[in-house]
N, CA, C and O atoms as a CHARMM CRD file, in Angstrom:
* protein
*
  304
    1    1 UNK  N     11.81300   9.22700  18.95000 PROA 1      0.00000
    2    1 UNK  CA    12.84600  10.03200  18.38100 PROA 1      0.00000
    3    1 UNK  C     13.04400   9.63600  16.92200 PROA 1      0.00000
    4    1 UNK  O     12.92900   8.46900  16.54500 PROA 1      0.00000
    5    2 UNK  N     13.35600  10.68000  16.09500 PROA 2      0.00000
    6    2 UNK  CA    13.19200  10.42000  14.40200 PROA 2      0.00000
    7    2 UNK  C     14.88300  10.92000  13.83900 PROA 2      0.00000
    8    2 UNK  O     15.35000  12.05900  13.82600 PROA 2      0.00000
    9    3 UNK  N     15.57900   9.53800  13.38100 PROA 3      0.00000
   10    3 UNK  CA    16.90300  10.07700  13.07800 PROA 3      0.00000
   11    3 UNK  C     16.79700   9.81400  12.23200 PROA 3      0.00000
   12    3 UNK  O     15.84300   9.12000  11.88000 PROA 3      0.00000
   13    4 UNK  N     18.05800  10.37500  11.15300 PROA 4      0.00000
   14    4 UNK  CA    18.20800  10.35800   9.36300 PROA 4      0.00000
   15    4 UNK  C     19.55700  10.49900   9.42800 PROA 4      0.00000
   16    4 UNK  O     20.19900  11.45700   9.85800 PROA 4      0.00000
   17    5 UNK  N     20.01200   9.27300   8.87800 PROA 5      0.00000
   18    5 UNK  CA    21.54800   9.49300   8.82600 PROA 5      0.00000
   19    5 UNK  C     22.38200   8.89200   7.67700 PROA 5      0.00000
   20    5 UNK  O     21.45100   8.20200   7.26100 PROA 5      0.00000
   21    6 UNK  N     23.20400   8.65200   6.98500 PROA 6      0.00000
   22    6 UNK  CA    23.84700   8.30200   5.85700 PROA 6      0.00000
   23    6 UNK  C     24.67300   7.25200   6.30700 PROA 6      0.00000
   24    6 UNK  O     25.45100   7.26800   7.26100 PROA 6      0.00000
   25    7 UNK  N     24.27300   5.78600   5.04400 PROA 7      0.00000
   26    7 UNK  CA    25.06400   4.88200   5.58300 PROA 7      0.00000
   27    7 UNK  C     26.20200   4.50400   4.51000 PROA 7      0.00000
   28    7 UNK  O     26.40900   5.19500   3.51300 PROA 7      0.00000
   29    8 UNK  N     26.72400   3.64800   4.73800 PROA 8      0.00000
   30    8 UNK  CA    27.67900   3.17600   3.95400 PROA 8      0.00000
   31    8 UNK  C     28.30200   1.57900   4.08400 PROA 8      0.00000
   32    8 UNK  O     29.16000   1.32200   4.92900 PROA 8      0.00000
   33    9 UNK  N     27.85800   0.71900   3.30600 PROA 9      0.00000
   34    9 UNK  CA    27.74700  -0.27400   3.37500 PROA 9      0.00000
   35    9 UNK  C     29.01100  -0.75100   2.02700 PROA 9      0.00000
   36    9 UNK  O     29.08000  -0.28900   0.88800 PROA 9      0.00000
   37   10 UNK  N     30.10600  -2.06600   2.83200 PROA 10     0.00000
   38   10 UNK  CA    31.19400  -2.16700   1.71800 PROA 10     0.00000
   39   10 UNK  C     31.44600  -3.83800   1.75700 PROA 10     0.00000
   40   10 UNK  O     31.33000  -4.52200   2.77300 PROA 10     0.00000
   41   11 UNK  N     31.75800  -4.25700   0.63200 PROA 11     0.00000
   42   11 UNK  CA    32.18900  -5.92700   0.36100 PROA 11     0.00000
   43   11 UNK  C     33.57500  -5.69300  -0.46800 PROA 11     0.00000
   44   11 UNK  O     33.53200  -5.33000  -1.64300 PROA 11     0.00000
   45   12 UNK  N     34.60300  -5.88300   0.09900 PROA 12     0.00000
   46   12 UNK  CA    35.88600  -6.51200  -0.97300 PROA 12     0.00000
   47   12 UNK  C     35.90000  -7.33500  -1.89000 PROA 12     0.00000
   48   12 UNK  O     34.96100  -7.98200  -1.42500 PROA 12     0.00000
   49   13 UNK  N     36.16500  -7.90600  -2.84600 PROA 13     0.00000
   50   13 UNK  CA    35.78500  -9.21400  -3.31000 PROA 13     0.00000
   51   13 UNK  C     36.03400  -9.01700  -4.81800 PROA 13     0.00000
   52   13 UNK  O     36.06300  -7.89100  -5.31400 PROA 13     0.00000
   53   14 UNK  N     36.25300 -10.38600  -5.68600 PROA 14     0.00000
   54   14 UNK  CA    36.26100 -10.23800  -7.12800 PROA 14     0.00000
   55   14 UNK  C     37.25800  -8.89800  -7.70000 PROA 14     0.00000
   56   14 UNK  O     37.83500  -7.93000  -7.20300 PROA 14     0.00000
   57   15 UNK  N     37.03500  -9.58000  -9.21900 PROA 15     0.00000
   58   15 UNK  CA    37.81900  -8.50400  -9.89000 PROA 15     0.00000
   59   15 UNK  C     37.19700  -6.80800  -9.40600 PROA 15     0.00000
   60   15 UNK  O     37.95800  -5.92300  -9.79900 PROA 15     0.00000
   61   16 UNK  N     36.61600  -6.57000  -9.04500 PROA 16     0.00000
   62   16 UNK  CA    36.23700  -5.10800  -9.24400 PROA 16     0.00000
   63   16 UNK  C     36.38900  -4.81400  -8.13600 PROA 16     0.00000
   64   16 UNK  O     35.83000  -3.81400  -7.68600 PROA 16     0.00000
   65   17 UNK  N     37.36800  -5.77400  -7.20500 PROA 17     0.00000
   66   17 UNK  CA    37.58100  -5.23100  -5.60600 PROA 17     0.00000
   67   17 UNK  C     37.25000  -4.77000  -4.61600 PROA 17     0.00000
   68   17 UNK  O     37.41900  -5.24300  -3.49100 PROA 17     0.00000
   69   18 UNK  N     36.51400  -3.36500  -5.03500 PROA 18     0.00000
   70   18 UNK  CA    35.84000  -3.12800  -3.81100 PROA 18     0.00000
   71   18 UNK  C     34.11900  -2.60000  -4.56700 PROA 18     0.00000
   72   18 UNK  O     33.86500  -1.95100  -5.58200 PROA 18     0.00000
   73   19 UNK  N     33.30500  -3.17100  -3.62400 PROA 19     0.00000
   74   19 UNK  CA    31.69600  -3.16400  -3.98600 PROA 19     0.00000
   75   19 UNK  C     31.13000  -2.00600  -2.58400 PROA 19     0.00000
   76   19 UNK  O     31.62600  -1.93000  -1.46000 PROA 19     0.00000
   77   20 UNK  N     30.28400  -1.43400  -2.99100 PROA 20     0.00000
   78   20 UNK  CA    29.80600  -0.48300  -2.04300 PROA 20     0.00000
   79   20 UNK  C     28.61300   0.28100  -2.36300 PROA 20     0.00000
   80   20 UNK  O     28.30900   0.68000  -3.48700 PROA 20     0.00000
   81   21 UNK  N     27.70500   0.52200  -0.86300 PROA 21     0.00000
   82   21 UNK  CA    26.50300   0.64200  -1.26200 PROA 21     0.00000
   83   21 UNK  C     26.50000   2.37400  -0.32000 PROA 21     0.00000
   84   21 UNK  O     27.46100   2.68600   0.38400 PROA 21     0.00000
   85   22 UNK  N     25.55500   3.09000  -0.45600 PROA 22     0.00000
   86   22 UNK  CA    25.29600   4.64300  -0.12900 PROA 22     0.00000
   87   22 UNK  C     23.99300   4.75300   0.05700 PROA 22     0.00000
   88   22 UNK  O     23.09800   4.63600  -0.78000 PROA 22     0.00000
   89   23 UNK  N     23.91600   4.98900   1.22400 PROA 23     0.00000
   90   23 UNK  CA    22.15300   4.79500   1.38300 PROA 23     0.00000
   91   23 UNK  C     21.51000   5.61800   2.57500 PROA 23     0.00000
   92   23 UNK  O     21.76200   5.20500   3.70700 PROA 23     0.00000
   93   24 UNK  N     20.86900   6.51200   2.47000 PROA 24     0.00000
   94   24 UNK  CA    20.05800   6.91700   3.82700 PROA 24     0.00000
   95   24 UNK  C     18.69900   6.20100   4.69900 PROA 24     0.00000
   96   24 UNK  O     17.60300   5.70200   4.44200 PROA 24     0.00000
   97   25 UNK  N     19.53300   6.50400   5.84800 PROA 25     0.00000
   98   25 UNK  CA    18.56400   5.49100   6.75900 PROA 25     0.00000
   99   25 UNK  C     17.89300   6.72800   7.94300 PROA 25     0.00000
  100   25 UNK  O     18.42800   7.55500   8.68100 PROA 25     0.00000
  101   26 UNK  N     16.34300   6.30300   7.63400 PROA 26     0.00000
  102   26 UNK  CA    15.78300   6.86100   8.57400 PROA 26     0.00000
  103   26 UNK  C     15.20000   6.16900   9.49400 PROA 26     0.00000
  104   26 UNK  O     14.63400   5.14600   9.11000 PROA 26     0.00000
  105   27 UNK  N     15.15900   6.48000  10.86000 PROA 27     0.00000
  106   27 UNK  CA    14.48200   5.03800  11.79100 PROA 27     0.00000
  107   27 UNK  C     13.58800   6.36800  12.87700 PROA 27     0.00000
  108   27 UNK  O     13.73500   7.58800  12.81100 PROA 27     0.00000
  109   28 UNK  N     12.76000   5.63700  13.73200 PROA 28     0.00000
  110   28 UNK  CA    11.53700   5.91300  14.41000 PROA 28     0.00000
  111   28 UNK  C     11.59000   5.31100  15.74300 PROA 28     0.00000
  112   28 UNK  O     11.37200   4.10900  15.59300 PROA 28     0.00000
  113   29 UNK  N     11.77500   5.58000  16.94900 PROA 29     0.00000
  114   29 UNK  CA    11.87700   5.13600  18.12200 PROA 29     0.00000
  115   29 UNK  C     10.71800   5.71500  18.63900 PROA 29     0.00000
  116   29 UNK  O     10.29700   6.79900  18.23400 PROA 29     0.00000
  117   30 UNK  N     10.00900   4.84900  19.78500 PROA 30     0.00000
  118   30 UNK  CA     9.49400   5.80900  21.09000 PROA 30     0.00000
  119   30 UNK  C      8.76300   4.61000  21.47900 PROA 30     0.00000
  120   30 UNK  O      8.27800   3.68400  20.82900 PROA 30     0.00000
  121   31 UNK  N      8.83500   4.96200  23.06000 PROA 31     0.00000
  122   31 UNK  CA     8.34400   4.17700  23.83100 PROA 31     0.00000
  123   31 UNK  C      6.73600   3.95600  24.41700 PROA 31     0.00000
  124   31 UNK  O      6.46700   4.65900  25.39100 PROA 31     0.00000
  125   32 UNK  N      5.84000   3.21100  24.00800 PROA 32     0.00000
  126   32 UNK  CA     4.78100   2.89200  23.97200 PROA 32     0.00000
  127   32 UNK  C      4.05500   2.85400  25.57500 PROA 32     0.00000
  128   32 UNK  O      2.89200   3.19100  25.79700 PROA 32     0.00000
  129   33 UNK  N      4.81500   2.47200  26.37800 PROA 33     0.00000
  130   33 UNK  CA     4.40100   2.33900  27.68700 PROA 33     0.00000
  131   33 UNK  C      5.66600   1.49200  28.52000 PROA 33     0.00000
  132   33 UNK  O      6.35200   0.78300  27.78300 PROA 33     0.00000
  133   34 UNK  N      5.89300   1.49800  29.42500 PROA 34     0.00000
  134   34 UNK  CA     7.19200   1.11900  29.87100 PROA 34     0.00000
  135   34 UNK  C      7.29500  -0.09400  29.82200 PROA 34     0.00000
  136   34 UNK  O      6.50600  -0.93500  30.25200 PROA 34     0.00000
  137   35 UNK  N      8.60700  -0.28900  29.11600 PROA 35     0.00000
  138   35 UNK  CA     8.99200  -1.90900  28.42800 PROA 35     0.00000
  139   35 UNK  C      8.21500  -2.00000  27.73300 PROA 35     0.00000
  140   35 UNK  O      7.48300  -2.95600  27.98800 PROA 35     0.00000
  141   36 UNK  N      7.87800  -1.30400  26.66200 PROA 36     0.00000
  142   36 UNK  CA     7.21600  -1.42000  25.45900 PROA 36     0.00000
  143   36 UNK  C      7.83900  -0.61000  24.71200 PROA 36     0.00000
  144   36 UNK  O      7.81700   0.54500  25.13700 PROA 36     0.00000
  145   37 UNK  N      8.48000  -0.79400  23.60200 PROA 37     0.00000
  146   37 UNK  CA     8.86400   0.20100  22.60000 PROA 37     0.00000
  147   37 UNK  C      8.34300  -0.14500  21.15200 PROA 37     0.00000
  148   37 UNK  O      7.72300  -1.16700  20.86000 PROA 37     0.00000
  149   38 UNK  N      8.68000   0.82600  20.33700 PROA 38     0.00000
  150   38 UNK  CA     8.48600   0.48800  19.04100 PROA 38     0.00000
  151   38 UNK  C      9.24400   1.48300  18.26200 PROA 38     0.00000
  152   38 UNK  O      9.22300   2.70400  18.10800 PROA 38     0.00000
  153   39 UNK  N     10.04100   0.30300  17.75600 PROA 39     0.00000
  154   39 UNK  CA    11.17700   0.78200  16.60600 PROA 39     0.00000
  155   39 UNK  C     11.19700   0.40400  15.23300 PROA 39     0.00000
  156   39 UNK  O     11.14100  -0.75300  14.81500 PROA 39     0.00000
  157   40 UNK  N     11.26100   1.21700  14.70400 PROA 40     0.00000
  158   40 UNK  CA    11.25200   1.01600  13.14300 PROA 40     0.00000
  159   40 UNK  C     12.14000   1.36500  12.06800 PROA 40     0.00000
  160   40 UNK  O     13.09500   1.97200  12.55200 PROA 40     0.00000
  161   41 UNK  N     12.26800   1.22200  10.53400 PROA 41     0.00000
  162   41 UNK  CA    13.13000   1.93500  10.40000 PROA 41     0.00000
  163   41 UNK  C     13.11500   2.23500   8.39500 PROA 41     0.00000
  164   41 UNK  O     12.26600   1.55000   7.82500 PROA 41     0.00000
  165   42 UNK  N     13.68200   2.85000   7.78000 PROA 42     0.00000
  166   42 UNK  CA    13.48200   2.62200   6.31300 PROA 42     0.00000
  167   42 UNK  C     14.83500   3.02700   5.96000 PROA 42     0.00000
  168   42 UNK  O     15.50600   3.91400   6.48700 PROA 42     0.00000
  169   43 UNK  N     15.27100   1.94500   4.60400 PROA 43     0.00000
  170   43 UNK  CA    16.92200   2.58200   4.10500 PROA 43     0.00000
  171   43 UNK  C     16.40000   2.80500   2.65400 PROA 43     0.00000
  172   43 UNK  O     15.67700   2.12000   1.93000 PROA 43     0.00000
  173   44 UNK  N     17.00900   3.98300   2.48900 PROA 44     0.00000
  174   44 UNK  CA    16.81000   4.45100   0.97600 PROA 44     0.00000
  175   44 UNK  C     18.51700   4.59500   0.27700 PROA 44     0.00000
  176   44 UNK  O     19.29400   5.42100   0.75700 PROA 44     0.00000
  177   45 UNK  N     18.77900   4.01600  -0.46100 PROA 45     0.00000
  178   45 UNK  CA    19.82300   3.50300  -1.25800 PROA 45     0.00000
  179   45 UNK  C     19.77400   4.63600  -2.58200 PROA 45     0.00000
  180   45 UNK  O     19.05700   4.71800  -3.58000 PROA 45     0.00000
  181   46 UNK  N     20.88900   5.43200  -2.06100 PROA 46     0.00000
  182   46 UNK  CA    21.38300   6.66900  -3.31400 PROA 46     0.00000
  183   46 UNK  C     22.55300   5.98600  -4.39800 PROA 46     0.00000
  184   46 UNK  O     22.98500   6.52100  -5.41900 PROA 46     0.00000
  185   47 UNK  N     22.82300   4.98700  -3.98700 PROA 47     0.00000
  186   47 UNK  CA    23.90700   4.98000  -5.28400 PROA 47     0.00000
  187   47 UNK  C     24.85300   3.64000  -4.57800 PROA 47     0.00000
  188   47 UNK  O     25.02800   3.43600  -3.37700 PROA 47     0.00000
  189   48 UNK  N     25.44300   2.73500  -5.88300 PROA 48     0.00000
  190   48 UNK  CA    25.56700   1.76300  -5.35300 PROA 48     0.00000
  191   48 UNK  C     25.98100   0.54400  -6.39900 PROA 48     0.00000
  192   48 UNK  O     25.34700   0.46900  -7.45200 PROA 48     0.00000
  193   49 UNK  N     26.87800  -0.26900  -6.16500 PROA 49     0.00000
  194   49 UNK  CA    27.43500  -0.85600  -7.74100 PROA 49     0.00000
  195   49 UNK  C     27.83700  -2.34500  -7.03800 PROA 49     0.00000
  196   49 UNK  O     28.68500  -3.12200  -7.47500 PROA 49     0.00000
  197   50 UNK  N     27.08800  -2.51300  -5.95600 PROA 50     0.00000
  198   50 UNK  CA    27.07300  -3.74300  -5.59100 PROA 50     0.00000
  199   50 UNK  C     26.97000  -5.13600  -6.40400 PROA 50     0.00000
  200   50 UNK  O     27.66700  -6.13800  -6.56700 PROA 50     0.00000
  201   51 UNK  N     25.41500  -4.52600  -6.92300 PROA 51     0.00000
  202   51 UNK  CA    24.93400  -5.55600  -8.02200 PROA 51     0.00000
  203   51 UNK  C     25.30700  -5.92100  -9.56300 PROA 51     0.00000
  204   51 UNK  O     24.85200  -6.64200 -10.45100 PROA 51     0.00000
  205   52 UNK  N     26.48900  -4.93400  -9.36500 PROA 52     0.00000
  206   52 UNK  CA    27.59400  -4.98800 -10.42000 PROA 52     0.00000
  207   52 UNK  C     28.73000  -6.16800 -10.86900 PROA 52     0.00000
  208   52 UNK  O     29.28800  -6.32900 -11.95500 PROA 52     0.00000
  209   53 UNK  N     28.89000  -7.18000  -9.17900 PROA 53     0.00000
  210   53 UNK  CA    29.39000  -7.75000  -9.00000 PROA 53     0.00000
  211   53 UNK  C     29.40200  -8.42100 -10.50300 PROA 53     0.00000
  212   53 UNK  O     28.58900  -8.33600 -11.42400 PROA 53     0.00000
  213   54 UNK  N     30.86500  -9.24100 -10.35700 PROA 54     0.00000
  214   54 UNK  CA    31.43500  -9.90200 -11.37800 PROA 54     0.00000
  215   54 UNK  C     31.38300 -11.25500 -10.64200 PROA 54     0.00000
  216   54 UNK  O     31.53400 -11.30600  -9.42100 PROA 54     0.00000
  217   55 UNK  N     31.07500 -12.81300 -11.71700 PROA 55     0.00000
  218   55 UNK  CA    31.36300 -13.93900 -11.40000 PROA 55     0.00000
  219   55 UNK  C     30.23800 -14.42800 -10.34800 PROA 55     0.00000
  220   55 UNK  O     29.32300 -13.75800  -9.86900 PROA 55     0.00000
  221   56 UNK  N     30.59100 -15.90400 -10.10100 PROA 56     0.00000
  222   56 UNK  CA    29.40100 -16.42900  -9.65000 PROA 56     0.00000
  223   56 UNK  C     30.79900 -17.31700  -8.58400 PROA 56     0.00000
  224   56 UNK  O     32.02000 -17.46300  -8.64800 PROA 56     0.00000
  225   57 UNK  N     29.56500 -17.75500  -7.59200 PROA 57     0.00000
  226   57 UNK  CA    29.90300 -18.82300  -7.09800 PROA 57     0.00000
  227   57 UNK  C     30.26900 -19.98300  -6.58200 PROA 57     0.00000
  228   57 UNK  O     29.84500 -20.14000  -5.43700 PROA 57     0.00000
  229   58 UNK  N     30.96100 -20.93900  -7.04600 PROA 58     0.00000
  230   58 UNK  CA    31.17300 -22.06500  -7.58200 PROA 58     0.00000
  231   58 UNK  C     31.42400 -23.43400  -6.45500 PROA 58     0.00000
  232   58 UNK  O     31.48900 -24.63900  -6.69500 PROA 58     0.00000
  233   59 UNK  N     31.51800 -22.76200  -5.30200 PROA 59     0.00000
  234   59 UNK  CA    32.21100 -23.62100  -3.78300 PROA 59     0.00000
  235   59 UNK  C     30.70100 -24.31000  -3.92200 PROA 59     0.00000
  236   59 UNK  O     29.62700 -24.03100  -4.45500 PROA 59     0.00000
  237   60 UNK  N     31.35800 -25.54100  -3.00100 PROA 60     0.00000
  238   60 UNK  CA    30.35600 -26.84100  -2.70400 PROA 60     0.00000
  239   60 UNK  C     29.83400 -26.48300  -1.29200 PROA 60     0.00000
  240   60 UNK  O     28.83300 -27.06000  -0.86900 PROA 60     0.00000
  241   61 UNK  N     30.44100 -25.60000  -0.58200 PROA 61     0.00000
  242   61 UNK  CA    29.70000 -25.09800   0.71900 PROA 61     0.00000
  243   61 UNK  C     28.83600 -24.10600   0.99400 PROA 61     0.00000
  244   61 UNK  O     28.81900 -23.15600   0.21200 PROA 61     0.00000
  245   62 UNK  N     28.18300 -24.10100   1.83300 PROA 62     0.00000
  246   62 UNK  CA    26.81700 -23.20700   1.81900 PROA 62     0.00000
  247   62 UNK  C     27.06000 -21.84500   1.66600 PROA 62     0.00000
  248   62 UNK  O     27.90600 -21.25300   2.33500 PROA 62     0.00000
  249   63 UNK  N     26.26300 -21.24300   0.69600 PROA 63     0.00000
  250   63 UNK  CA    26.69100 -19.93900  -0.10100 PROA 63     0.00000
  251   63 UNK  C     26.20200 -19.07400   1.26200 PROA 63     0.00000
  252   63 UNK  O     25.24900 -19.71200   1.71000 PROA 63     0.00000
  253   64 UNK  N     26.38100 -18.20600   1.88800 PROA 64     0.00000
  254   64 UNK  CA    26.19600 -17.06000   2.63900 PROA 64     0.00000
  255   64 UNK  C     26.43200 -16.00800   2.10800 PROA 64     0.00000
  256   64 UNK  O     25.69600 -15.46800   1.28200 PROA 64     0.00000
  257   65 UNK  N     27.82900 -15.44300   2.64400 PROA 65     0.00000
  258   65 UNK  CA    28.29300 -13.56700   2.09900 PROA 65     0.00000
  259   65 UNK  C     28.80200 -13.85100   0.82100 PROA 65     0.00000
  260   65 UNK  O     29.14200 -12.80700   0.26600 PROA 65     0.00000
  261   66 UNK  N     29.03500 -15.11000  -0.04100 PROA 66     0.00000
  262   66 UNK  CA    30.05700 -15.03200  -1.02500 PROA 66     0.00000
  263   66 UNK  C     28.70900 -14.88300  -2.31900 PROA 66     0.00000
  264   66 UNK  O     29.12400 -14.78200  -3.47400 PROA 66     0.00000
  265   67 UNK  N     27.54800 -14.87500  -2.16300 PROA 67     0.00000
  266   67 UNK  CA    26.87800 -14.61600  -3.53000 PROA 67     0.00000
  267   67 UNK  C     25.93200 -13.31500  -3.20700 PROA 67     0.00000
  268   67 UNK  O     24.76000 -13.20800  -3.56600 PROA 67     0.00000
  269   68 UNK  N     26.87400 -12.09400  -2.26000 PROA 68     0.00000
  270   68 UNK  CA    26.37500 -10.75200  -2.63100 PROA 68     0.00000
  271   68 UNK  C     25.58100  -9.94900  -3.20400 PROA 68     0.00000
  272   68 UNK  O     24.70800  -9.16400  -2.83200 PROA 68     0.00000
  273   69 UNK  N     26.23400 -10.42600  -4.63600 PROA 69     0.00000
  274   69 UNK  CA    25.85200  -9.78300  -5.98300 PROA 69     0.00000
  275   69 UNK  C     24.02800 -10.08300  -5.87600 PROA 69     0.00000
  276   69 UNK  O     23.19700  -9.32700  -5.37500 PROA 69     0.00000
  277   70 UNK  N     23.82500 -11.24800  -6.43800 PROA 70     0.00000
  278   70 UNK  CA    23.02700 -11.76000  -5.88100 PROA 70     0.00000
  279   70 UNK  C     21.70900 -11.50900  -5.03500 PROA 70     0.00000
  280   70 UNK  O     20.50500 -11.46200  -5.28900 PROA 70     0.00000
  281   71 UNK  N     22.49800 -11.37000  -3.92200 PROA 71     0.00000
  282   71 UNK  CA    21.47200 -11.15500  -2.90200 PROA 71     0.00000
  283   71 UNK  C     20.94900  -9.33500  -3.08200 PROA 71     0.00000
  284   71 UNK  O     19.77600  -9.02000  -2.88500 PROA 71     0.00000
  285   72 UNK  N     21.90100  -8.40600  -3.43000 PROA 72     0.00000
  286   72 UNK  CA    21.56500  -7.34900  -4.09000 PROA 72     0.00000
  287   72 UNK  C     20.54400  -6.76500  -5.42300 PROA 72     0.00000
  288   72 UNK  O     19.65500  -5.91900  -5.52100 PROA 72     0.00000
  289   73 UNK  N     21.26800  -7.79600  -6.41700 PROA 73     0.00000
  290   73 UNK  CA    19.95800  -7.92100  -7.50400 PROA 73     0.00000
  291   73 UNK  C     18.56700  -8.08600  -7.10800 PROA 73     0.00000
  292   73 UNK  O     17.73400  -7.39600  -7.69500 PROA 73     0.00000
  293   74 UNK  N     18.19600  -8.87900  -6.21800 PROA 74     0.00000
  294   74 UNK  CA    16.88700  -9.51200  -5.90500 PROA 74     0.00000
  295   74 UNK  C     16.11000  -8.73400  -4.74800 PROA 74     0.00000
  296   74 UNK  O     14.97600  -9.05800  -4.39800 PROA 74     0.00000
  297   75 UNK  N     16.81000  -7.70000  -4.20000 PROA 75     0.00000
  298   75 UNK  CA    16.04300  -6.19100  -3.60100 PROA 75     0.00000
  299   75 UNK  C     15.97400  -5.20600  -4.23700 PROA 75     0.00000
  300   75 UNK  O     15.52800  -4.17200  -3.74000 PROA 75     0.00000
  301   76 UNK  N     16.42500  -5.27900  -5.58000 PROA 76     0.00000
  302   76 UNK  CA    16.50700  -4.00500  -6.74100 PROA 76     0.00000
  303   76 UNK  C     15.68900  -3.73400  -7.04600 PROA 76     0.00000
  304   76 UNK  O     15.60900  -2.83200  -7.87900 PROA 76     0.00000
């Protein structure tokens, strides 16, 4: 089965408050032989100011969701 659907992806955070991404996702299902599947999928990103983010990270604990920005730039 072949779906296409519109996503919407959001982070609060920093001066510019709210960060948000717009993206269509198409994915690919079907079943290969029973208990076998194969799923797949592709996101195409229409618009988006994520990597806009302001400021850096500065905590002594392990950076995860707080360097965003970041992790956005470096799939651009």
């Amino acid at each position: 089965m072949f779906r296409l659907k519109p996503t919407l992806s959001s982070y609060i955070n920093g001066p510019k408050v709210f960060q948000y991404n717009i993206a269509l996702q198409a994915t690919y299902d079907r079943e290969l032989a029973e208990r076998l599947y194969l799923n797949t999928g592709v996101n195409y990103v229409l618009y988006e100011n994520i990597t806009e983010a302001i400021g850096t990270n500065n905590s002594t604990l392990p950076h995860v969701r707080s360097d965003f920005g970041e992790y956005a730039r470096a799939r651009g």
